[in-house]
Each structure stands twice: as structure tokens, then as C-alpha cells.
C-alpha positions in Angstrom: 0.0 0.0 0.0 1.4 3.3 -1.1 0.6 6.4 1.3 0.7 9.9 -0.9 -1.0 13.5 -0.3 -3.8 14.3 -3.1 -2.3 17.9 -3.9 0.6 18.3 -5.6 3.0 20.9 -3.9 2.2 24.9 -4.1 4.6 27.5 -5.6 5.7 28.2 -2.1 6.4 24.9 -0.9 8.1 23.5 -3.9 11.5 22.6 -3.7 14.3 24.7 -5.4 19.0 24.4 -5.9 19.9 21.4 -4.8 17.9 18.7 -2.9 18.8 16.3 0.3 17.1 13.7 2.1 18.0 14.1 6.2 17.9 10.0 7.6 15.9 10.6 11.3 15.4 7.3 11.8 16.5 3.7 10.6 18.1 0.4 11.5 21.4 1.4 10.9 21.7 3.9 13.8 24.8 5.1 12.5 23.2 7.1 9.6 20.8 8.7 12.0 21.1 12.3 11.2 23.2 12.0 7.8 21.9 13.7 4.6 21.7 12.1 1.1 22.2 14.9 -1.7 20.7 14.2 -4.6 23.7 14.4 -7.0 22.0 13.9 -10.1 18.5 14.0 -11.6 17.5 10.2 -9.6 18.5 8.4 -6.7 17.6 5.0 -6.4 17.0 3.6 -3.1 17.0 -0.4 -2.1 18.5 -2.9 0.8 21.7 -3.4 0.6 22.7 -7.1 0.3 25.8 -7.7 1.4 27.6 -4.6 2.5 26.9 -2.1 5.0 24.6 0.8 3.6 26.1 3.1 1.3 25.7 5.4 -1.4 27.1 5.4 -4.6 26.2 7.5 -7.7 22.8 7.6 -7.9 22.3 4.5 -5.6 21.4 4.6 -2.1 21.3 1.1 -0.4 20.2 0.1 3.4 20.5 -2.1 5.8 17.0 -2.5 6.1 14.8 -5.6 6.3 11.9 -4.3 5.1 13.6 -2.5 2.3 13.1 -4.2 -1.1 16.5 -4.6 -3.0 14.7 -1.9 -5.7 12.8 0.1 -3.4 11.7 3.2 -4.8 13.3 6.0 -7.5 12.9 9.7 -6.7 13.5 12.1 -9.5 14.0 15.2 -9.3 12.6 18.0 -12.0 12.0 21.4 -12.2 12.1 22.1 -8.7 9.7 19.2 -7.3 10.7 15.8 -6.6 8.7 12.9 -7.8 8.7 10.0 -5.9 8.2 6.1 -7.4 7.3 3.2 -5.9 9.1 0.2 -7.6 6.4 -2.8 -6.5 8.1 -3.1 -3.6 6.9 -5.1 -0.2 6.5 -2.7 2.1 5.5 0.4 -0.2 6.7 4.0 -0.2 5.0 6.1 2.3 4.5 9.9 3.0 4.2 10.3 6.5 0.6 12.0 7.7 -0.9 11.7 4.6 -4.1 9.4 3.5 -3.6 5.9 1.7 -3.8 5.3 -1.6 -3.0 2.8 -4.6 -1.2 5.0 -6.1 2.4 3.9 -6.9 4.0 7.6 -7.5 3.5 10.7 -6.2 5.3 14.4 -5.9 6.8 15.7 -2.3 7.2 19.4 -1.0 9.1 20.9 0.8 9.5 19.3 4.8 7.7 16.2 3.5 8.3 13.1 5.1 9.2 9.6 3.4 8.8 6.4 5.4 10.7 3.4 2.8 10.8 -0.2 4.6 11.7 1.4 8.6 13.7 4.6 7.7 12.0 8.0 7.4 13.6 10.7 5.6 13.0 14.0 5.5 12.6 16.2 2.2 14.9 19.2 2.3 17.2 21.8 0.1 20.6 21.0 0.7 21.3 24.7 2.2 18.3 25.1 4.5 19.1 26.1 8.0 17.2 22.6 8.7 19.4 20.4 6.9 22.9 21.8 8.6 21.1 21.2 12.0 20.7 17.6 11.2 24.2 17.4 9.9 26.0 19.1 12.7 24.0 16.8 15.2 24.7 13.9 12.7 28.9 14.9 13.4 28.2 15.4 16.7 27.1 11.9 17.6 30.0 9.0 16.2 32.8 12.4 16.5 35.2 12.7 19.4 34.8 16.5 19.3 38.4 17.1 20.7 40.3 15.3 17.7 38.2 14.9 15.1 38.4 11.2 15.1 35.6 8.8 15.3 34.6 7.9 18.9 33.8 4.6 20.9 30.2 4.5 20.4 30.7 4.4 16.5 33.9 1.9 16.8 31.4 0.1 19.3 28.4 -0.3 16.1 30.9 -0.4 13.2 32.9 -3.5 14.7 30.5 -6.5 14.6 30.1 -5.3 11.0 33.6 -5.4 9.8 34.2 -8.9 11.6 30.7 -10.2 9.5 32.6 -8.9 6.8 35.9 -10.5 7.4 34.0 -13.4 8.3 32.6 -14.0 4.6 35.6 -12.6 2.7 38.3 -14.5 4.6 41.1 -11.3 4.1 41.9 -11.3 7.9 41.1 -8.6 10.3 43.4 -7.4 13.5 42.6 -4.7 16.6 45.2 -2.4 17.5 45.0 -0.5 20.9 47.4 2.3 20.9 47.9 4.1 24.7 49.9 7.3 24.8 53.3 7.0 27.4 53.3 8.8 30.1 50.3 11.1 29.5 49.2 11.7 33.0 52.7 13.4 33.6 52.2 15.6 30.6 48.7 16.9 32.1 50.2 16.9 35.7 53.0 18.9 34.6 52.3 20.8 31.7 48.4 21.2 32.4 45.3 20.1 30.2 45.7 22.6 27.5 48.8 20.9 26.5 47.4 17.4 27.4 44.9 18.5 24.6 46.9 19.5 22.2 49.1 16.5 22.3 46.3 14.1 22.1 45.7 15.9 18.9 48.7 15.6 17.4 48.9 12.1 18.1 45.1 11.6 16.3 46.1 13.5 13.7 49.7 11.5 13.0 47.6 8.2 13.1 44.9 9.4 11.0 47.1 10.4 8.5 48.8 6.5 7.9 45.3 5.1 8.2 43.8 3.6 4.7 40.4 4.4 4.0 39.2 0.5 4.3 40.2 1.0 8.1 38.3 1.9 11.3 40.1 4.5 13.4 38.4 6.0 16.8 39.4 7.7 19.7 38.4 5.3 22.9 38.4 8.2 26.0 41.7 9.6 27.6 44.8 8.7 25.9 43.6 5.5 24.4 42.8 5.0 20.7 42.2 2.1 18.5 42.4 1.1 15.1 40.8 -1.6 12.6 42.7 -2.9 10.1 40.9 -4.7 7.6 42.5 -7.5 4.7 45.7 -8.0 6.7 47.7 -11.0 8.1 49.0 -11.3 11.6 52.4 -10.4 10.2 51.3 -7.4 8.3 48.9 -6.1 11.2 52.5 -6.0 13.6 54.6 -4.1 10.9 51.9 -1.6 10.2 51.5 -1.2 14.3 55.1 -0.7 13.8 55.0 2.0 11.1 52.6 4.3 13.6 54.4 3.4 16.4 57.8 5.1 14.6 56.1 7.7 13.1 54.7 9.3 16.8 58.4 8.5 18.3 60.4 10.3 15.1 58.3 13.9 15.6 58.9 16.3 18.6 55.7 17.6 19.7 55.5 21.3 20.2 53.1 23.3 22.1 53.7 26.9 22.9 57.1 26.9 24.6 57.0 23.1 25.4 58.4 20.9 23.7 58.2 17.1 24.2 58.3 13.5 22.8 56.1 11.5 21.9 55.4 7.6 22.0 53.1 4.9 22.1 52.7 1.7 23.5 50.4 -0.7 20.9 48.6 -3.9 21.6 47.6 -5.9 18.6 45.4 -8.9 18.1 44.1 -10.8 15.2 41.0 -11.7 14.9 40.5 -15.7 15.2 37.7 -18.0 14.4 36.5 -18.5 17.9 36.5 -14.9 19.2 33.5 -12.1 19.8 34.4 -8.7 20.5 34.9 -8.8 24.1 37.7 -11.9 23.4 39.2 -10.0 20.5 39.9 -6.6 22.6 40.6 -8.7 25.5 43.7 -10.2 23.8 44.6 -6.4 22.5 44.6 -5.2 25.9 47.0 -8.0 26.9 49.1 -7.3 24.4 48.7 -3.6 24.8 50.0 -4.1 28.6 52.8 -6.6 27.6 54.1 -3.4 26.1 54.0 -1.1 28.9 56.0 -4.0 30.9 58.3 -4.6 28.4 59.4 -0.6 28.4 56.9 1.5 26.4 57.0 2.3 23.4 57.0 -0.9 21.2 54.3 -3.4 19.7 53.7 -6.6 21.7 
């Protein structure tokens, strides 16, 4: 059953530059708050089969269960956006207005769309509205101090980069990375320099990461890093390239100046493990490091 309003959308309400849907709610909680710019004249939107949701050119695809795999198309043209239902199980649905048969149907301006159990919200790209929802968006998987990705995004990514690993077979190992001696720095240098180091280090790590890799900041001086498609082997030596980079570069803050290391646990991921067993062997490691002198990879 396809929900859609009767009117089509006055002079005032129809949409006009460049269009955006604004995810408020769906499965995937991490895309709560994201916009989807329309970059072309369609998007297509279906479930995403075997990756995590996405979008690519013109494609926008969910992990959603009550998404079909061809959900709907929306099209935009001259200044409206059309809206087509593609037969799909669950139908396309404009929130608050009455059902109907019909199978497509124009939005305005602050409509609405519920496909499968996301709703999206109609919007131009430069409303006031839309920058809201994408600052909140940040706000919510960003450590606001570094700019990395925080726990509680590394926390809802994980179990899908281990189902990934899982069915791909490329290997998978957690690196914990703990700053040396970082309560000395704040007790002696105070917090504004504490800060600014811990930025520095985020900043040196996210610069070495690939894109196919999960880096977040964990709280305090702790940060860990996914790496994706590598061996045991490989994980250590790439552990080993961050670990030289921090040492090699004086950090500088003001009139202090001070070095830098880190101290790296890593463990790969093995057949048996969940995510408490995997970071429980990281944070073994991770202290094997500390007791073997700082500033190595155990």
C-alpha cells in the first residue's frame, strides 16, 4: 500500500538548488542524522545485500529488512521531486498523509518519506534545517576534541567489519594504541597541553590510516584502530610504522616541547573470538608493552 498527499506541492512549498534527504530514523543507527544529496536527476534507493549501507552514484542502499532490494526511485525536475514506488513489499509512504494505490506521487518541501523502517526528510541542501541535522549527525560518532571517530561508532561499526571478514576471509586485527606517560604531561604541563598533544597524536595516526580501516578515539589517551584485509604479520609491521612515526616527531606546544610515544597492543582476529575476546587479547598485548618498556608493539 502506497501512502501519498492528493495535492501536488504549491509555488511556495516546492523545492528549489539542490535537494537532500535528512535520515531521522532507521536500523542502521549510525546514519541517524546523515543527509543524502541528490547528486544527479535520480536516486535510487533499495536494501543493501551484502555490504553495509552506502551510497554510490545515484544509488542509495540500506541495511534495512523491510527494504526491497529496488525500493523506490525519486527524481528530481524542475524544482519538485517525484517519488516512485518500484512494487516493492513494504511500499513507499508519505508520512501524515491518507492511503492510496497509487504507486507515485510528488513531495514538498518538509515532507516526510517512510521506505521499509527509515524516514527521511525532504529538504534543500542549504536550509538552516538540513545543517542542523548534519551538525548533530557529526556530533554523535565524533570525538569533538580530535576529530576522530569515537567509541560508540567503533562500538556499532565492529561487529560489521568482523561479518565482513568473516565472509571474505582477508583477515582482520585490533590495534590498541595508549599514549606513554600522558598523566605526567597533564600533571605537569596542564590540560591545554594534554589536549593538544592528544591531537597531534590523532592526527599523525589518521594520516597513515587507509580508507578501508576503522580509526576512533576510545576516552583519555587510548585510541584504537581496525585494520581490515591483513595477516597477523602485516597487522605487527603496520602497528610498527605508527608506532615510529609518533616516536620520530617532537611535539610542540607553545614553549614546550616534548616526545612523543606509544605503546600498541595488537590482536588478530580468530575464528573463535567475539568482541569482548578480540579486545581482551589487545589489551593484553597492549599491557605486555607497557611491561616490556613502552614504546614498542607486543
Amino acid at each position: 500500500m502506497l501512502t501519498v498527499r492528493d495535492d501536488r506541492p504549491s509555488e511556495h512549498q516546492r523545492l528549489s538548488g539542490r535537494l537532500c534527504l535528512v535520515i531521522q530514523d532507521c536500523p542502521d543507527r549510525k546514519l541517524v542524522g546523515r543527509s543524502v544529496e541528490l547528486e544527479g536527476s535520480y536516486l535510487v534507493i533499495g536494501r543493501a545485500e551484502e555490504r553495509s549501507s552506502h551510497q554510490e552514484h545515484g544509488a542509495l542502499w540500506l541495511q534495512d529488512d523491510k527494504v526491497s532490494s529496488c525500493h523506490a526511485i525519486l527524481r528530481a525536475n524542475d524544482g519538485a521531486l517525484r517519488v516512485r514506488d518500484c512494487g516493492s513489499t513494504n511500499g513507499t509512504k508519505l508520512v501524515g498523509a491518507e492511503e492510496t494505490n497509487a504507486r507515485e506521487f510528488d513531495v514538498a518541501h518538509g515532507d516526510t518519506l517512510k521506505i521499509g523502517a527509515t524516514l527521511f526528510k525532504v529538504l534543500p541542501v542549504e536550509s538552516p534545517e538540513a545543517q542542523t541535522y548534519s551538525a548533530l549527525g557529526d556530533q554523535v560518532y565524533y570525538d569533538a576534541l580530535t576529530g576522530a571517530r569515537n567509541r560508540r561508532y567503533f562500538y556499532e561499526e565492529l561487529p560489521r567489519r568482523i561479518a565482513q571478514q568473516t565472509q571474505t576471509d582477508g583477515g582482520l586485527s585490533l590495534c590498541v594504541f595508549d599514549i606513554d606517560h600522558f598523566k605526567s604531561v597533564n600533571d605537569t604541563h596542564g590540560h591545554d597541553v594534554g589536549d593538544a598533544m592528544l591531537k597531534a597524536v590523532a592526527n599523525r595516526l589518521k594520516a597513515r590510516t587507509r580508507g578501508a580501516d576503522l580509526f576512533a578515539r576510545f576516552g583519555g589517551e587510548e585510541f584504537a584502530l581496525v585494520l581490515n584485509g591483513v595477516s597477523q604479520e602485516q597487522a605487527y609491521a603496520i602497528a610498527e610504522q605508527f608506532r615510529a612515526r609518533i616516536d620520530a616527531e617532537v611535539f610542540a606546544c607553545g614553549a614546550v616541547e616534548l616526545p612523543i610515544s606509544v605503546s600498541i597492543g595488537v590482536a588478530h582476529l580468530q575464528e573463535q573470538d567475539t568482541i569482548e575476546t578480540l579486545f581482551r587479547r589487545a589489551d593484553q598485548q597492549l599491557l605486555a608493552a607497557k611491561e616490556a618498556g613502552r614504546n614498542c608493539v607486543r
